[in-house]
C-alpha positions in Angstrom: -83.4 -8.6 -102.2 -86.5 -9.0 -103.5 -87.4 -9.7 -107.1 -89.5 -6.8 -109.1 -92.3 -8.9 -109.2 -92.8 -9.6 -105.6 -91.7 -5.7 -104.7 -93.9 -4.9 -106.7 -96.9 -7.0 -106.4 -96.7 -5.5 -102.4 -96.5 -2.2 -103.5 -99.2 -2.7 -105.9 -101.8 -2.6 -102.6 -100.4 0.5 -101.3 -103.1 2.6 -103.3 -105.8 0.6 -102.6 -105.2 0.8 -99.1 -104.3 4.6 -98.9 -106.2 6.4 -101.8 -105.8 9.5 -100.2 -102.9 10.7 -98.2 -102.1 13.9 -96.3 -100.0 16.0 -98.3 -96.7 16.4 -95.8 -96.3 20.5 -97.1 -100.0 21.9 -97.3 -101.6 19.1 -95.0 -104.7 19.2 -97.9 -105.6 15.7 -98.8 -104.4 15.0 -102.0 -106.2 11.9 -104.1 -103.6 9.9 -106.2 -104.6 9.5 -109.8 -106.0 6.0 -111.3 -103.5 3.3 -112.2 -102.8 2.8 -115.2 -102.0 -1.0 -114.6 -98.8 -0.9 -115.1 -95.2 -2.4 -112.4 -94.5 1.0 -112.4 -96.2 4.2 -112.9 -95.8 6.0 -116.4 -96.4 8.9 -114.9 -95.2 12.4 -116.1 -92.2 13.9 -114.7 -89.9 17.1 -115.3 -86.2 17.4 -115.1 -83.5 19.3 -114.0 -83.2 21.0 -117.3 -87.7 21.5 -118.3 -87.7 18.4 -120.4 -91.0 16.5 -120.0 -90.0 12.8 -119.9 -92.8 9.2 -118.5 -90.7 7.6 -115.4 -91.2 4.1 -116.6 -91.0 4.5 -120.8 -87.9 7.2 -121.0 -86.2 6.9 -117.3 -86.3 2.6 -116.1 -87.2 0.4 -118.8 -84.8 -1.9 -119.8 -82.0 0.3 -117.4 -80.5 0.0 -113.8 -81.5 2.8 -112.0 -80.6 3.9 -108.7 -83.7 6.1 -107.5 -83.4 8.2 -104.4 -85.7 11.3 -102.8 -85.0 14.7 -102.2 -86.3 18.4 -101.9 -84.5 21.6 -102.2 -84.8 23.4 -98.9 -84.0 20.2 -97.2 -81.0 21.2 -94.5 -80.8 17.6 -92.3 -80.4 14.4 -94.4 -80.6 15.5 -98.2 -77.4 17.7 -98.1 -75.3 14.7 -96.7 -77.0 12.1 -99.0 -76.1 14.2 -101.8 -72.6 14.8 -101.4 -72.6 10.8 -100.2 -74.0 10.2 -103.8 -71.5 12.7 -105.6 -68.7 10.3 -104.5 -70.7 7.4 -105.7 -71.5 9.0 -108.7 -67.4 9.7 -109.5 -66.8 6.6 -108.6 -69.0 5.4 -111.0 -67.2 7.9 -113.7 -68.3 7.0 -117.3 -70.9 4.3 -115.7 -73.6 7.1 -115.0 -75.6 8.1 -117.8 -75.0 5.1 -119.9 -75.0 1.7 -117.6 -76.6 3.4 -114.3 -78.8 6.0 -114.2 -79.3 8.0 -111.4 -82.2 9.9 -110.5 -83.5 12.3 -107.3 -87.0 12.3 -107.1 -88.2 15.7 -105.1 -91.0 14.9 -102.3 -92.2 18.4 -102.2 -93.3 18.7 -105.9 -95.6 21.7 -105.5 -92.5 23.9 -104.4 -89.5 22.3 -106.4 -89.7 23.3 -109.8 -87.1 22.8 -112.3 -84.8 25.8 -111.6 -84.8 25.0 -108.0 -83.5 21.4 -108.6 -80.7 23.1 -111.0 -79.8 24.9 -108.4 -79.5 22.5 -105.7 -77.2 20.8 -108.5 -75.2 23.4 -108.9 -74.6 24.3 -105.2 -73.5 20.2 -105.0 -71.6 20.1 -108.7 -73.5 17.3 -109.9 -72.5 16.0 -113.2 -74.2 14.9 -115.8 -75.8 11.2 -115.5 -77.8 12.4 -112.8 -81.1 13.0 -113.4 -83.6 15.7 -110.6 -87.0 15.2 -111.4 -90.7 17.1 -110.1 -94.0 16.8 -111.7 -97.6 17.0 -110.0 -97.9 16.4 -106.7 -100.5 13.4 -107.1 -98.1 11.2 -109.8 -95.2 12.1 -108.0 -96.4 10.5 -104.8 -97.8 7.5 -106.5 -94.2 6.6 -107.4 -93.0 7.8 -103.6 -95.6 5.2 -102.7 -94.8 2.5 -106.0 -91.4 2.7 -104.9 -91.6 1.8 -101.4 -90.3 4.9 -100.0 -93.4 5.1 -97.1 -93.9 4.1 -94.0 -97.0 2.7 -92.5 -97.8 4.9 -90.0 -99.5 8.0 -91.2 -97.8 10.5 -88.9 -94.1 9.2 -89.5 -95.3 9.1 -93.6 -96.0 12.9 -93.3 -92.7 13.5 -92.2 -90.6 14.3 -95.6 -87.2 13.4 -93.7 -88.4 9.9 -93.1 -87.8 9.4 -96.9 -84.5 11.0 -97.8 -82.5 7.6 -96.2 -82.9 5.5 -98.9 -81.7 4.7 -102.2 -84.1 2.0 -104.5 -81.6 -0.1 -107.0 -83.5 -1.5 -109.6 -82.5 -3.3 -112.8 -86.1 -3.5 -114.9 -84.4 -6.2 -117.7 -83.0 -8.2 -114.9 -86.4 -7.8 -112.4 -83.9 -7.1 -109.5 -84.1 -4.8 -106.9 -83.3 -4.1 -103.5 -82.7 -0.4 -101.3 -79.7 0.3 -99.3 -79.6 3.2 -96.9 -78.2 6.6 -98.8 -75.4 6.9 -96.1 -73.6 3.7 -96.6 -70.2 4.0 -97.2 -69.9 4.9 -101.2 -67.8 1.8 -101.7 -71.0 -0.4 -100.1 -73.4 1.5 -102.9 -71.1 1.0 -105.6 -70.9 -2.8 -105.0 -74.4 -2.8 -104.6 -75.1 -1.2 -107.8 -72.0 -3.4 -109.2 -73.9 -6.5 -108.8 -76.7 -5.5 -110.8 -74.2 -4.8 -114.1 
């Protein structure tokens, strides 16, 4: 595990080094917006349910989060890390939307709007305490990027399923966090996500 401010000190380079990526849907480069200085982006977001909310302000500060990535039309690894989260998520039972908050963070923005992500809740039964979120393309992949779901090679990055396997656990008042792969056993996320209560 690695504490927020060395995680984040790392990923703080990443946009330095790559201030323009290849957009994995449309191939189009797309140029990530200008930091605002912050750990974490403040970037706008959408949920689930239209609500306009700033990922570091209304979703992390102060919270444990467990952050994971997604897109609708995904058929390989999102449908199995879903229902893989469901049981973490009712294990969790009361836990989620008060102590932990969970969050699915859609890597094809541009497509997934907020009816598509209640959809792909409703076709998994999600309950409330779990958060999906788009927003614009560029902010959205700044966070992919703050959050350390990327890979260093360019070709593997442009691959959407090379970011589905991995959950980020963060607790921003304790500066702890670590990732664990989405399709550990439940039991092995739930202690995981224990240790940060």
């Amino acid at each position: 595990m690695k504490s927020r401010r060395a995680f984040l000190a790392a990923a703080a380079a990443t946009p330095l080094l790559y201030p323009v990526i290849k957009h994995a849907q449309t191939r189009e480069p797309v140029p990530l917006p200008v930091d605002d200085g912050r750990r974490l982006p403040n970037v706008l977001l959408e949920t689930h349910d239209g609500r306009q909310v700033r990922f570091y302000d209304d979703l992390v500060k102060d919270r444990l989060v467990v952050v994971n990535m997604m897109y609708a039309n995904c058929s390989n690894l999102c449908p199995p890390n879903t229902a893989n989260l469901l049981q973490v998520q009712e294990a969790l039972r009361e836990h989620v939307g008060k102590d932990v908050f969970m969050y699915s963070l859609t890597l094809q923005p541009a497509i997934d709007k907020p009816l598509d992500l209640r959809r792909y809740m409703d076709k998994f039964d999600i309950k409330p305490g779990w958060t999906f979120l788009t927003g614009d393309p560029a902010h959205v992949e700044l966070l992919r990027r703050r959050l350390g779901f990327y890979t260093l090679d360019a070709a593997a990055d442009a691959d959407l399923k090379q970011h589905t396997g991995m959950l980020r656990i963060g607790h921003d008042a304790r500066d702890r966090w670590s990732m664990i792969p989405a399709l550990a056993s439940p039991r092995q996320i739930v202690n995981s996500i224990s240790n940060y209560m």
